[in-house]
C-alpha positions, 0 to 999 in steps of 0.5 A, spaced: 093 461 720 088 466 717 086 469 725 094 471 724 094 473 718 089 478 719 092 480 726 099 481 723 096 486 717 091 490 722 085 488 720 081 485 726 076 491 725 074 489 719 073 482 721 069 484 727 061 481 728 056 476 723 059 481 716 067 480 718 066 472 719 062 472 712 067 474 709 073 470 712 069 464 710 069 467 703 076 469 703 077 462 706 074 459 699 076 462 694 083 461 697 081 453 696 087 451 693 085 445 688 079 448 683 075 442 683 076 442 691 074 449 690 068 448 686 065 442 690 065 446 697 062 452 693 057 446 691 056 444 697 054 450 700 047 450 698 046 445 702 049 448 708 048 455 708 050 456 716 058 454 712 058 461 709 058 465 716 061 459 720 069 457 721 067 450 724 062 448 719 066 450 713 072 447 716 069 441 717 065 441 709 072 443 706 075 437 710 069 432 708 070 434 700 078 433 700 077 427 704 072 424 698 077 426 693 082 423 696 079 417 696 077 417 690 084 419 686 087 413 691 081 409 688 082 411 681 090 410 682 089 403 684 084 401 679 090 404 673 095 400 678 090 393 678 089 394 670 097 394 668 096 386 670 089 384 669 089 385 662 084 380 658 087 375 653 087 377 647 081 374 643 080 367 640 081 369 633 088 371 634 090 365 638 089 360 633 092 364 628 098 359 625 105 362 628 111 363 624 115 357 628 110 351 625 110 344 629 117 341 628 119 347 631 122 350 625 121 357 623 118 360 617 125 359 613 125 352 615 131 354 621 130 351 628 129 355 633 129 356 640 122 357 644 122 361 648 117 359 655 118 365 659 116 371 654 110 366 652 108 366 659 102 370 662 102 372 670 099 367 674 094 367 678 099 366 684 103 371 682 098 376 682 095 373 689 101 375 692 101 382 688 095 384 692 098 381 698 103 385 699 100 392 696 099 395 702 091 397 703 089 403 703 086 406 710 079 406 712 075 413 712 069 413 717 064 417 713 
């Protein structure tokens, strides 16, 4: 894209020999569109210095950082996912506390209501083993 982009604008003698690659790639860079991909492949440079002038290296370096971020955001998104139903109970103080309805079934102001089981009932562990099962797995990333 870029080799077409420079082909279509006539610039092909500026990006000629090892000064015009170096610029390519730091065009190619500081077109990175997410800025903490962006920042990550400048970080990552000084490491591996040969990626400023060569397109096959900095291709692979860009592509090695967007693929940790990904998995990363993906791992984030999953555990958020997991937090909506994993919430701990709440602590013992509050469960022992008395509830308006006392033990004849009767409320506060001394009329009987109905129990209701379902609002009471918290995920269970099968409920939640089905969950996971049926949550498709994130693919395998070779490193």
């Amino acid at each position: 894209m870029c080799n077409q982009l420079i082909e279509e604008h006539g610039l092909v003698a500026c990006f000629d020999g090892e000064y015009g690659a170096k610029e390519k790639c730091k065009l190619q860079i500081e077109s990175l569109s997410p800025g903490e991909l962006k920042s990550e492949v400048k970080n990552a440079i000084r490491l591996v210095p040969d990626a400023r002038s060569d397109e096959c290296k900095l291709h692979n370096l860009v592509l090695d950082k967007a693929l940790k971020q990904d998995r990363d955001f993906r791992r984030r998104k999953r555990s958020r996912y997991d937090e909506q139903f994993d919430k701990p109970d709440k602590p013992a103080k509050l469960q022992n506390r008395k509830s308006p309805v006392d033990h004849a079934g009767r409320g506060q102001y001394g009329r009987s209501e109905k129990k209701n089981w379902t609002a009471a009932m918290k995920p269970t562990e099968l409920y939640n083993k089905l969950r996971r099962e049926f949550v498709l797995p994130l693919p395998k990333m070779d490193a």
